[in-house]
VOMAR-828190 format. One record per atom (N, C-alpha, C): x, y, z; atom name; residue in one letter. Coordinates in steps of 0.05 Angstrom, whole numbers, m for minus. Atoms other than C-alpha are relative to their C-alpha. Last residue first. Layout:
BEGIN
   east  north     up atome residu
      X      Y      Z    CA      a
...
END
This chain:
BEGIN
   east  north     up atome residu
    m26      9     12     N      x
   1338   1967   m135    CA      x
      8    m12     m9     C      x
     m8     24     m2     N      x
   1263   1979   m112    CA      x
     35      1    m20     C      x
    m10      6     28     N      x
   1245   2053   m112    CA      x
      5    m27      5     C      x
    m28     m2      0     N      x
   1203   2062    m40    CA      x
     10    m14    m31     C      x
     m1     21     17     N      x
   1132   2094    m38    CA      x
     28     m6      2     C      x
     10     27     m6     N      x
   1106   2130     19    CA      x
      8    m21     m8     C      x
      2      3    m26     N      x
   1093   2190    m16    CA      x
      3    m27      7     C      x
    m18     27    m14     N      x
   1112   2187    m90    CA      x
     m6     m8     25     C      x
    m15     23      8     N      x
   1056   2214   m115    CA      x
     16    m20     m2     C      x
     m9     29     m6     N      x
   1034   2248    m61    CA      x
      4    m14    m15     C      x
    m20      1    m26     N      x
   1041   2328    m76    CA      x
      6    m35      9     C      x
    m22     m8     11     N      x
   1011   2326   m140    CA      x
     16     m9     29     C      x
    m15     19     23     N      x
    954   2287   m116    CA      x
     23      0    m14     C      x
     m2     27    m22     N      x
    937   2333    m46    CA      x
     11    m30    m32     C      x
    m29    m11    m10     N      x
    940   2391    m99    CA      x
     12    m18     17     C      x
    m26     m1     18     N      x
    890   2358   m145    CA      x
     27     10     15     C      x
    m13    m24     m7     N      x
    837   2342    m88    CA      x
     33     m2    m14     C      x
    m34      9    m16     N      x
    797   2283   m118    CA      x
     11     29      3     C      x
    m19    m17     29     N      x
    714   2315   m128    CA      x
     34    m12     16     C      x
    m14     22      6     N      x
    665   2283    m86    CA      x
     13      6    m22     C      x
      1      2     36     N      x
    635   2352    m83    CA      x
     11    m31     m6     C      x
     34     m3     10     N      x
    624   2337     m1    CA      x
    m11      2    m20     C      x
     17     24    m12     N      x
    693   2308      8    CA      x
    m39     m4     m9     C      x
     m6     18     16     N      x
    731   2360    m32    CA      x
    m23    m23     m3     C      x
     15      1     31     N      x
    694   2409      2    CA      x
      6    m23    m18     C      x
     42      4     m1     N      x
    707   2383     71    CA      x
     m6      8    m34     C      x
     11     32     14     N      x
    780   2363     50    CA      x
    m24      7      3     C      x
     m5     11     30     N      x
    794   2439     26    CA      x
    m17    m33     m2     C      x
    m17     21     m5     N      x
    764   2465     93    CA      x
      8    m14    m24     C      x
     19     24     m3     N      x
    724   2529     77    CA      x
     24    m15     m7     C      x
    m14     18      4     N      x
    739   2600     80    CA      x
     m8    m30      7     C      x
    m21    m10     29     N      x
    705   2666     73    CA      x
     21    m17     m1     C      x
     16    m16     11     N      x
    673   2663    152    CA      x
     20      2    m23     C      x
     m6    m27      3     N      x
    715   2616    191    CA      x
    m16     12    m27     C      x
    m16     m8     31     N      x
    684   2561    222    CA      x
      3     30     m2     C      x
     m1    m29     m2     N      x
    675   2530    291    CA      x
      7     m1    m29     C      x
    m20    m13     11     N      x
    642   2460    286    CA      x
     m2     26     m3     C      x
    m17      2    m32     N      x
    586   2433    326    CA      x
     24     16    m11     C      x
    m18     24     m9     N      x
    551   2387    263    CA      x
     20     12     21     C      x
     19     14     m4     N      x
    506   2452    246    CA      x
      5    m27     18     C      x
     15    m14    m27     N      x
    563   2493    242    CA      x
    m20    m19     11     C      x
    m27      9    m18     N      x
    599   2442    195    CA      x
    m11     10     30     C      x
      3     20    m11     N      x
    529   2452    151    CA      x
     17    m11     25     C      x
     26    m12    m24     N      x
    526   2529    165    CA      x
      4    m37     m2     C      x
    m11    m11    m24     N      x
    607   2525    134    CA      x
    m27     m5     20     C      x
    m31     30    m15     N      x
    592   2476     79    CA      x
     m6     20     28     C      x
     10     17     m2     N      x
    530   2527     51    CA      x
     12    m19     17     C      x
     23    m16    m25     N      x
    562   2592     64    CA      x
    m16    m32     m4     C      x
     m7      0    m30     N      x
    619   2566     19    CA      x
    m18     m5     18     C      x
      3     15      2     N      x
    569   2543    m43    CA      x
     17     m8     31     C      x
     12     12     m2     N      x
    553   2608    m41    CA      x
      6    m31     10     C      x
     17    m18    m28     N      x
    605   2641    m38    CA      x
    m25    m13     11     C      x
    m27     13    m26     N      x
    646   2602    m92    CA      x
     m9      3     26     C      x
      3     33     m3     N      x
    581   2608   m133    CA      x
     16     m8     21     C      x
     34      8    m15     N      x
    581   2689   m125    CA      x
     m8    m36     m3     C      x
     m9      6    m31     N      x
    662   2670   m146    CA      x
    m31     11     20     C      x
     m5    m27     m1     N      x
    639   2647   m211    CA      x
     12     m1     35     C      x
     23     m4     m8     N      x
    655   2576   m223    CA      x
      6     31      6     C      x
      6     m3     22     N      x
    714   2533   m248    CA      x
    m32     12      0     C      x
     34     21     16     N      x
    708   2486   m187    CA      x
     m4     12    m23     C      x
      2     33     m4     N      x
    783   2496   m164    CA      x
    m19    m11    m17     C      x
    m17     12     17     N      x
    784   2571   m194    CA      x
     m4    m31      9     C      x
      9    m11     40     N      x
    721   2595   m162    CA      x
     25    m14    m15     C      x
     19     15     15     N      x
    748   2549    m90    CA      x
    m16     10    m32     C      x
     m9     27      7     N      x
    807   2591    m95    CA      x
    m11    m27     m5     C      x
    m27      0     22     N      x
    789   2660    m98    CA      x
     m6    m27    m14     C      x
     22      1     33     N      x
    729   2639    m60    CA      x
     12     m4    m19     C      x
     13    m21      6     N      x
    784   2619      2    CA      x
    m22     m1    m31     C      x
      6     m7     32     N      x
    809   2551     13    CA      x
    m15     29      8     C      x
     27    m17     m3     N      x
    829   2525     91    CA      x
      4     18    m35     C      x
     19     19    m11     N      x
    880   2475    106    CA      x
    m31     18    m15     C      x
     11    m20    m21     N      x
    935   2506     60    CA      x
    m22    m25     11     C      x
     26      0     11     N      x
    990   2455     35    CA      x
    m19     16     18     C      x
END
């Protein structure tokens, strides 16, 4: 799983142009800055967005559905 989302990828996640995806980047990243954090310019932390759109992270759901879990016999 990646740690870090590009526009690309947040425009398709949120279903948005990618001047939105850019946007809405440059916003997370000056807040993370703000809070001490190094960021990378044109990428943004999947859980921070997730977290801050309170939106469930579909790739993180596919991937754990079993996690963790054991079949009973």
């Amino acid at each position: 799983m990646q740690v870090f989302l590009t526009a690309a990828q947040v425009s398709e996640m949120l279903q948005c142009s990618m001047s939105m995806a850019y946007r809405i980047m440059r916003r997370l990243n000056q807040e993370l800055e703000a809070d001490g954090y190094i960021t990378i310019g044109g990428r943004i932390s999947r859980d921070y967005l997730c977290e801050r759109l309170n939106i469930e992270d579909q790739h993180e759901k596919k991937e754990g559905v079993n996690s963790g879990k054991t079949k009973d016999v």
